[in-house]
C-alpha positions as CSV (number, residue, x, y, z in Angstrom):
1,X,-43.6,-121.2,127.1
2,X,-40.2,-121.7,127.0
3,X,-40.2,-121.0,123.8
4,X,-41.4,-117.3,124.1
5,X,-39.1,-116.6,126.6
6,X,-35.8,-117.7,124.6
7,X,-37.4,-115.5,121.9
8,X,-37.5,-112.3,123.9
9,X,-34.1,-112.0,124.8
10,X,-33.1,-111.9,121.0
11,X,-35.9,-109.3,120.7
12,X,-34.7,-106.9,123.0
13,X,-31.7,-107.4,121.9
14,X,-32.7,-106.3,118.2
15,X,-35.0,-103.2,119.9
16,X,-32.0,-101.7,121.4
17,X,-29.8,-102.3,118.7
18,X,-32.4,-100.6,116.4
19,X,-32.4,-97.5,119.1
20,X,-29.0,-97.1,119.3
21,X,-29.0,-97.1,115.2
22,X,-31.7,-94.4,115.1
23,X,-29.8,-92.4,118.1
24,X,-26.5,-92.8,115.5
25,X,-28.4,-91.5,113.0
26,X,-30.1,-88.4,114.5
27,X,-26.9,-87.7,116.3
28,X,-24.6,-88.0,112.7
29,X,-27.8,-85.6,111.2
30,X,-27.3,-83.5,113.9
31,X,-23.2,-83.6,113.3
32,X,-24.2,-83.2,109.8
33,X,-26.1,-79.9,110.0
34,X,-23.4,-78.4,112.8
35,X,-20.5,-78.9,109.9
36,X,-22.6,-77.3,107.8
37,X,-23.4,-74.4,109.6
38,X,-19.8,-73.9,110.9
39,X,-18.5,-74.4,107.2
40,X,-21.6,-72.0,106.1
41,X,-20.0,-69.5,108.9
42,X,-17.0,-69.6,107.7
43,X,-17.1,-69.3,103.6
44,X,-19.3,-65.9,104.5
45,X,-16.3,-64.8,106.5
46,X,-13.8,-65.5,104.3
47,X,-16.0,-63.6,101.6
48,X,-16.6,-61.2,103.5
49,X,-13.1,-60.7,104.4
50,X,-11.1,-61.7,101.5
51,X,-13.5,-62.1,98.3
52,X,-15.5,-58.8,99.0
53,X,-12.5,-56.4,98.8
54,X,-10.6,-58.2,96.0
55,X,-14.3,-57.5,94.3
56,X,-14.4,-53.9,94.7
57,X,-11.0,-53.6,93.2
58,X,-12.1,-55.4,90.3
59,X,-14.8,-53.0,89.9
60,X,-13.2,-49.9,90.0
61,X,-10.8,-52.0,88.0
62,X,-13.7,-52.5,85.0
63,X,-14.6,-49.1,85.9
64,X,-11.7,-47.4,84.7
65,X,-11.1,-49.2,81.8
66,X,-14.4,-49.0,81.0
67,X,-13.6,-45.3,81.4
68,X,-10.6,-45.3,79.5
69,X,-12.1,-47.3,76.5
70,X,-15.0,-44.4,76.5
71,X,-11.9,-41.7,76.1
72,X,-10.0,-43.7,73.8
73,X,-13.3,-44.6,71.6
74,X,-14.0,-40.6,71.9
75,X,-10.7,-39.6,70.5
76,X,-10.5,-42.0,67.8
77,X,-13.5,-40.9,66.5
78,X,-12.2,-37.0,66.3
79,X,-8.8,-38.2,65.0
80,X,-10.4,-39.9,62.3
81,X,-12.9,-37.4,61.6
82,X,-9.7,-34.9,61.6
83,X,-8.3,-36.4,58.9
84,X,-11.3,-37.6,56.8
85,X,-11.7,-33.4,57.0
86,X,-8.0,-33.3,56.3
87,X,-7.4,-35.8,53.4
88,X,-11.4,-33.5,51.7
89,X,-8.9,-30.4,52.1
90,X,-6.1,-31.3,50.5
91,X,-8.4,-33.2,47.7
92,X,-10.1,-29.9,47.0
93,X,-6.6,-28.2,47.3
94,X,-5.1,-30.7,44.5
95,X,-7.7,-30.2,42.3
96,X,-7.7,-26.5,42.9
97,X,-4.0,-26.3,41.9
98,X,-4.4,-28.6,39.0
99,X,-6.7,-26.5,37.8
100,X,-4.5,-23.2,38.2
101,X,-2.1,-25.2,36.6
102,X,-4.1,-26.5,33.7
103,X,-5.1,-23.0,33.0
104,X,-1.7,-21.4,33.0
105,X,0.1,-24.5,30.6
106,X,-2.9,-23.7,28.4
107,X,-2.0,-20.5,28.3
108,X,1.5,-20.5,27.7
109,X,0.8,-23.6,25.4
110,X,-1.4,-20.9,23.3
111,X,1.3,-18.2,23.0
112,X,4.0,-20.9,22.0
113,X,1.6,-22.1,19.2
114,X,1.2,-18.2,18.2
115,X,4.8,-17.8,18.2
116,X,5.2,-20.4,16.7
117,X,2.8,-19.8,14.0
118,X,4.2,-16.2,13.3
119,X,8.0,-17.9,13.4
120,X,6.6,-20.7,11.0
121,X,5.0,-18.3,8.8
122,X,7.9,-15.7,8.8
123,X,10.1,-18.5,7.4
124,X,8.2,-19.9,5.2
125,X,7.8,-16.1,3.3
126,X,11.7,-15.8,3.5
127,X,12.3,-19.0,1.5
128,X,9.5,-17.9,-0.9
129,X,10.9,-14.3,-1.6
């Protein structure tokens, strides 16, 4: 019996030993989740005091620009069809004058080659007579 006795000492030992782990354990869990909540606590804070305005800014930030592309998109579109509309009117105006032009060259063109003709044929009667 002596035996058993000298073992239970040991095993008492080992059971509170094996308590005070598990108390370690559920008390560092316990730590554990407190951190957690505190740090939890405080990153909503700080977004909520820090992050969320800088966020708004940015939006009304993306908001004008988004804005200002619209405008600038818009006005590009009109300046360009202003001188697509431009560029057909002096097209039709070029061709409008060439054609005045062609016409009035033909014409003067035609009375050279008359007066010509008469001046031509006028000289060539002199030298015959």
């Amino acid at each position: 019996m002596s035996d058993l006795s000298s073992l239970s000492v040991p095993l008492w030992i080992m059971a509170a030993v094996s308590l005070f782990q598990a108390l370690l354990l559920i008390g560092m869990g316990v730590a554990g989740y407190l951190v957690y909540s505190r740090m939890m606590t405080l990153v909503a804070d700080l977004e909520a005091r820090q992050i969320a305005p800088i966020r708004e800014k940015v939006d009304a930030i993306l908001a004008d620009v988004k804005g200002i592309t619209a405008r600038v998109s818009q006005q590009t579109e009109r300046v360009d069809h202003a001188i697509a509309g431009t560029i057909d009117r002096v097209d039709d105006t070029a061709a409008r004058v060439r054609a005045g032009v062609h016409d009035k060259v033909s014409q003067v063109a035609g009375v050279v080659r008359g007066v010509r003709a008469v001046v031509m044929s006028l000289l060539h009667k002199e030298s015959h007579a």
